[in-house]
SEZAKOL-410352 format. One record per residue (C-alpha): residue number from 1; residue in one letter; chain; x, y, z. Coordinates in nm, 3 decimals, decimal comma. Example, Ala and Ser with C-alpha at 12.3 -4.5 7.8 and 13.67 -1.06 7.14 Angstrom:
% SEZAKOL-410352
+-----+---------+--------+---------+---------+---------+
: num : residuo : cadena :    east :   north :      up :
+-----+---------+--------+---------+---------+---------+
:   1 :       a :      A :   1,230 :  -0,450 :   0,780 :
:   2 :       s :      A :   1,367 :  -0,106 :   0,714 :
+-----+---------+--------+---------+---------+---------+
END
This chain:
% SEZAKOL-410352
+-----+---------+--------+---------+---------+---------+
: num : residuo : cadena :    east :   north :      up :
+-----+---------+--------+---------+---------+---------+
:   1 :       x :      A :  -4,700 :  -2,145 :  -1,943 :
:   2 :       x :      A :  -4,513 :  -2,038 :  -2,304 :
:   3 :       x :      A :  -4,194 :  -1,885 :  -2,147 :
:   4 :       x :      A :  -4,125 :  -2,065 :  -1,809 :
:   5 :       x :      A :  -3,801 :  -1,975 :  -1,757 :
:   6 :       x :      A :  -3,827 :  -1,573 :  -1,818 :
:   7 :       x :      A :  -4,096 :  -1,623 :  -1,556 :
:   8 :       x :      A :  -3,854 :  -1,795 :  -1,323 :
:   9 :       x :      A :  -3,591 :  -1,560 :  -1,429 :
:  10 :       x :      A :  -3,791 :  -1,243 :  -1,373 :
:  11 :       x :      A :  -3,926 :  -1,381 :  -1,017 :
:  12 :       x :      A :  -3,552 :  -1,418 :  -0,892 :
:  13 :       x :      A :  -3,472 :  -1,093 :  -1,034 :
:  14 :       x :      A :  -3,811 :  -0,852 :  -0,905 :
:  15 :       x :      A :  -3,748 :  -1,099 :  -0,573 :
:  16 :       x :      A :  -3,381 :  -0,959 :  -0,472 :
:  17 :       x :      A :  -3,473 :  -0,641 :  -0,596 :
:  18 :       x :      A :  -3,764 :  -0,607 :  -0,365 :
:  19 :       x :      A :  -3,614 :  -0,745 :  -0,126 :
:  20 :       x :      A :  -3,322 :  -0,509 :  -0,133 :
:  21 :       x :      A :  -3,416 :  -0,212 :  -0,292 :
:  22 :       x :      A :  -3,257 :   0,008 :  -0,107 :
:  23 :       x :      A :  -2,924 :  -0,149 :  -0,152 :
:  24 :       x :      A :  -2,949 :  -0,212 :  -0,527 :
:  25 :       x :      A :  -2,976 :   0,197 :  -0,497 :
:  26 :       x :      A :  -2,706 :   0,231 :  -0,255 :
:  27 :       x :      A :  -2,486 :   0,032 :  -0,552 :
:  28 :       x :      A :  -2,588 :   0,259 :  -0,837 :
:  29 :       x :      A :  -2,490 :   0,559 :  -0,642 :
:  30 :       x :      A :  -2,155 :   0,425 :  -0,574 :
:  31 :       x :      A :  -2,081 :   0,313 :  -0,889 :
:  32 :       x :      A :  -2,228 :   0,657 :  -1,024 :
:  33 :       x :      A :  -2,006 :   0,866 :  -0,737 :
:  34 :       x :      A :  -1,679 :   0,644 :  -0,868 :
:  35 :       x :      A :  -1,728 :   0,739 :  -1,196 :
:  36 :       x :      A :  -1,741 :   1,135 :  -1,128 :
:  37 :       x :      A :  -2,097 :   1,130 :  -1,177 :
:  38 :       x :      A :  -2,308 :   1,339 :  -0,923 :
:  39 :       x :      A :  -2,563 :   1,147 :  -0,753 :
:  40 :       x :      A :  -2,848 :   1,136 :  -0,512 :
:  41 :       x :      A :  -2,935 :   0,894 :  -0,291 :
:  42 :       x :      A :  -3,231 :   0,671 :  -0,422 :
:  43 :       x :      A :  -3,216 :   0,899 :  -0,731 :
:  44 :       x :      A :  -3,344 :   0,745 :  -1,075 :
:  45 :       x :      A :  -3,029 :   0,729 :  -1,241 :
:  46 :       x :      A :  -2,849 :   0,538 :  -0,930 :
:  47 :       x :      A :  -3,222 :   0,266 :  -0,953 :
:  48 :       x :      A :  -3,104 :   0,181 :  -1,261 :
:  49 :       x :      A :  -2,765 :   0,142 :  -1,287 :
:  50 :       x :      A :  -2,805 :  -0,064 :  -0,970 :
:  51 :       x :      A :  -3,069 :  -0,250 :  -1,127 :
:  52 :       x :      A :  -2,860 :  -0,325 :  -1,427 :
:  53 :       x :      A :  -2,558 :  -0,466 :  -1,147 :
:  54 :       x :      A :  -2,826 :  -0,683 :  -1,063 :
:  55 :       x :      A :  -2,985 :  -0,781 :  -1,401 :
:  56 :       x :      A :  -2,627 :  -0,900 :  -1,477 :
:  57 :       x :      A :  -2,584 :  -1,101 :  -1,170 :
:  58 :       x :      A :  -2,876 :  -1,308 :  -1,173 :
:  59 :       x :      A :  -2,790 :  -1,357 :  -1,567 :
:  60 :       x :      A :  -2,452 :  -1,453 :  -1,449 :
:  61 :       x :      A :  -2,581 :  -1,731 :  -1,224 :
:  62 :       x :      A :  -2,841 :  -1,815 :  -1,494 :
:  63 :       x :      A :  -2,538 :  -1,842 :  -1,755 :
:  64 :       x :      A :  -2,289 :  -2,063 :  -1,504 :
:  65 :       x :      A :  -2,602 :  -2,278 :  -1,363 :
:  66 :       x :      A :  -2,755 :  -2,314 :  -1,663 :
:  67 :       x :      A :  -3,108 :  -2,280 :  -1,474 :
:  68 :       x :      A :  -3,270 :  -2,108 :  -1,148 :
:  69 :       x :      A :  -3,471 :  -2,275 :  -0,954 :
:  70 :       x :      A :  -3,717 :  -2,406 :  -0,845 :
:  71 :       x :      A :  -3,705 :  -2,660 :  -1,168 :
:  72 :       x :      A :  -4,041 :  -2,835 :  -1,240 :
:  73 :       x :      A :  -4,197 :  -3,103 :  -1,446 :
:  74 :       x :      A :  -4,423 :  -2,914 :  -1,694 :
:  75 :       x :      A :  -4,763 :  -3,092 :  -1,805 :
:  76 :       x :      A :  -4,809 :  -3,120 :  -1,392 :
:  77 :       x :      A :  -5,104 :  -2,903 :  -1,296 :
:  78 :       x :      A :  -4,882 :  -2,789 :  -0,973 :
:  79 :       x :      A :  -4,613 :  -2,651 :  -1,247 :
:  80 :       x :      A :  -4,884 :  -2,413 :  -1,398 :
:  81 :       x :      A :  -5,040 :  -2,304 :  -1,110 :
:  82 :       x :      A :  -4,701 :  -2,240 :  -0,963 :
:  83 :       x :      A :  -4,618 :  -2,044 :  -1,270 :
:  84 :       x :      A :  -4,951 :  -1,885 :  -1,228 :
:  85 :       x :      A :  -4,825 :  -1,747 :  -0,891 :
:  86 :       x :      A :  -4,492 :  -1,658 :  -0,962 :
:  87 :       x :      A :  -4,643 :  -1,428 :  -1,283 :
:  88 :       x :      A :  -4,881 :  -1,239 :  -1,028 :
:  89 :       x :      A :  -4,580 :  -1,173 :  -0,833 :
:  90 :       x :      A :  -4,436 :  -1,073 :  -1,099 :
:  91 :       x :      A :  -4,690 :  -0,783 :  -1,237 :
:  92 :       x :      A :  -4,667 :  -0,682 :  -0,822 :
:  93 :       x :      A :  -4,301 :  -0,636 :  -0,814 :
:  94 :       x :      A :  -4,300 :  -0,477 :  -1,183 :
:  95 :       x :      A :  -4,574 :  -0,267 :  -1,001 :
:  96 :       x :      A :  -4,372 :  -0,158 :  -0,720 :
:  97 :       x :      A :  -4,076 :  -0,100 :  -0,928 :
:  98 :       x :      A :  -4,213 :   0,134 :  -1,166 :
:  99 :       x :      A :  -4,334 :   0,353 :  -0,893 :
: 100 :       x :      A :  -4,011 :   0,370 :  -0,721 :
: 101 :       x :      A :  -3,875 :   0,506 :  -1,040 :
: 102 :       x :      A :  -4,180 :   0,755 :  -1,078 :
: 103 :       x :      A :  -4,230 :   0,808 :  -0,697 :
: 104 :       x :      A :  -4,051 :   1,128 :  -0,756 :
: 105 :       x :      A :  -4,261 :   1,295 :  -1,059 :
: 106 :       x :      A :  -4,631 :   1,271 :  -0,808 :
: 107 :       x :      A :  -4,649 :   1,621 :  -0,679 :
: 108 :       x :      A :  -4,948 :   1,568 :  -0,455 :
: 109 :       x :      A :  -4,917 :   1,459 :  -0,105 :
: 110 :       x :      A :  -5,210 :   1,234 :  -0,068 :
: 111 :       x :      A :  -5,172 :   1,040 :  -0,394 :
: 112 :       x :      A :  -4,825 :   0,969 :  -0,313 :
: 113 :       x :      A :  -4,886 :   0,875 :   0,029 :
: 114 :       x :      A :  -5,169 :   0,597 :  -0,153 :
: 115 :       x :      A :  -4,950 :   0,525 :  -0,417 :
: 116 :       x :      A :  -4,665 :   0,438 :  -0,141 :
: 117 :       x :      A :  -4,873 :   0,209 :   0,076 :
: 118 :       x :      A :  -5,001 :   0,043 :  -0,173 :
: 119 :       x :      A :  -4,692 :  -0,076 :  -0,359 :
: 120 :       x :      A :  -4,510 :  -0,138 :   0,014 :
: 121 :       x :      A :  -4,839 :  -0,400 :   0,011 :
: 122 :       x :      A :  -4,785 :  -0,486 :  -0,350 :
: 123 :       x :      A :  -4,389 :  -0,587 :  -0,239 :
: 124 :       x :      A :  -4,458 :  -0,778 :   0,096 :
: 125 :       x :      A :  -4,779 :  -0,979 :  -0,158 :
: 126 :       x :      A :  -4,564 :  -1,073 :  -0,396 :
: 127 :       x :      A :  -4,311 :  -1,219 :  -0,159 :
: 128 :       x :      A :  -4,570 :  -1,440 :  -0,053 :
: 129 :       x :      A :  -4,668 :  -1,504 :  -0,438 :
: 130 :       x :      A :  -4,300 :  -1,577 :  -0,486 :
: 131 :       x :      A :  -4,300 :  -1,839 :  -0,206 :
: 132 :       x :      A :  -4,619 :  -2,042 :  -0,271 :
: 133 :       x :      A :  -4,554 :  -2,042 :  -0,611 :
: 134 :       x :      A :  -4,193 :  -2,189 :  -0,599 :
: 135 :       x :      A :  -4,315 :  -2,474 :  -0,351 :
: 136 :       x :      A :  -4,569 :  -2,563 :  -0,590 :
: 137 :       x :      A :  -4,341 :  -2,563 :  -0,877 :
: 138 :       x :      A :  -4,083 :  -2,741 :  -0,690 :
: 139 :       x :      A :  -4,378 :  -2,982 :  -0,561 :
: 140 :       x :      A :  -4,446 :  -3,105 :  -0,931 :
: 141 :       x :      A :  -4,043 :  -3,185 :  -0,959 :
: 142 :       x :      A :  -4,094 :  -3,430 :  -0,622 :
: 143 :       x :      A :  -4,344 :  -3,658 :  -0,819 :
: 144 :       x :      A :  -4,137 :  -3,762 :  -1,084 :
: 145 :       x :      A :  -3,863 :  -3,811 :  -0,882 :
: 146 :       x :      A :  -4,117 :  -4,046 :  -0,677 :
: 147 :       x :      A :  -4,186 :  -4,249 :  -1,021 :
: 148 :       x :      A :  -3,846 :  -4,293 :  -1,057 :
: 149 :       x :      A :  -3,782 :  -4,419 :  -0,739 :
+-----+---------+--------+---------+---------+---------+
END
């Protein structure tokens, strides 16, 4: 893996933003509404500016922390295939993201109802992405600390 932690980075920010899209919305909106800006629920403009709220929060915890976890021992074959993991659910979330922001451009009934079902999957697969690919990541941290022990 060349960029580990933009991976790791990345996975904890597509993984709250999946997990509450709806809210990361909800905070654009409100920010947007304070500001004398007219907005619409779920809108594009309120996505991003709530995405950008929670860009800078996860870079805040990166910044103070120093890291995210899960923190690994690279040269492990659990570490890359972890990585591995966490990249595909990566590309599903980036997936499911990008149509939420287009979701409102798709005039046709039918493709939107595909397009919707699919990246509801794509978000509830790359939880489970997320998951294994943490414990294997983690799991190559536990054998060095075995060594040393």
């Amino acid at each position: 893996m060349k960029y580990p932690k933009v991976n790791i980075f990345a996975a904890w920010f597509f993984m709250v933003n999946t997990l509450f899209m709806g809210w990361v919305a909800a905070t654009g909106e409100i920010s947007l509404k304070l500001l004398g800006v007219p907005a619409v629920e779920g809108d594009v403009p309120s996505r991003i500016v709530g995405t950008l709220f929670l860009f800078t929060a996860v870079f805040a915890v990166l910044y103070f922390r120093k890291s995210l976890p899960p923190e690994g021992t690279p040269g492990e074959k659990d570490y890359l295939f972890g990585h591995r993991l966490v990249l595909i659910g990566n590309m599903l979330a980036l997936s499911l993201f990008v149509f939420q922001m287009f979701a409102t451009t798709i005039s046709d009934y039918n493709t939107h109802l595909v397009l919707n079902k699919f990246t509801t999957a794509f978000g509830y697969l790359c939880m489970g992405f997320f998951a294994v690919g943490f414990s294997f990541i983690y799991q190559s941290s536990m054998r060095l600390q075995e060594k040393k022990n």
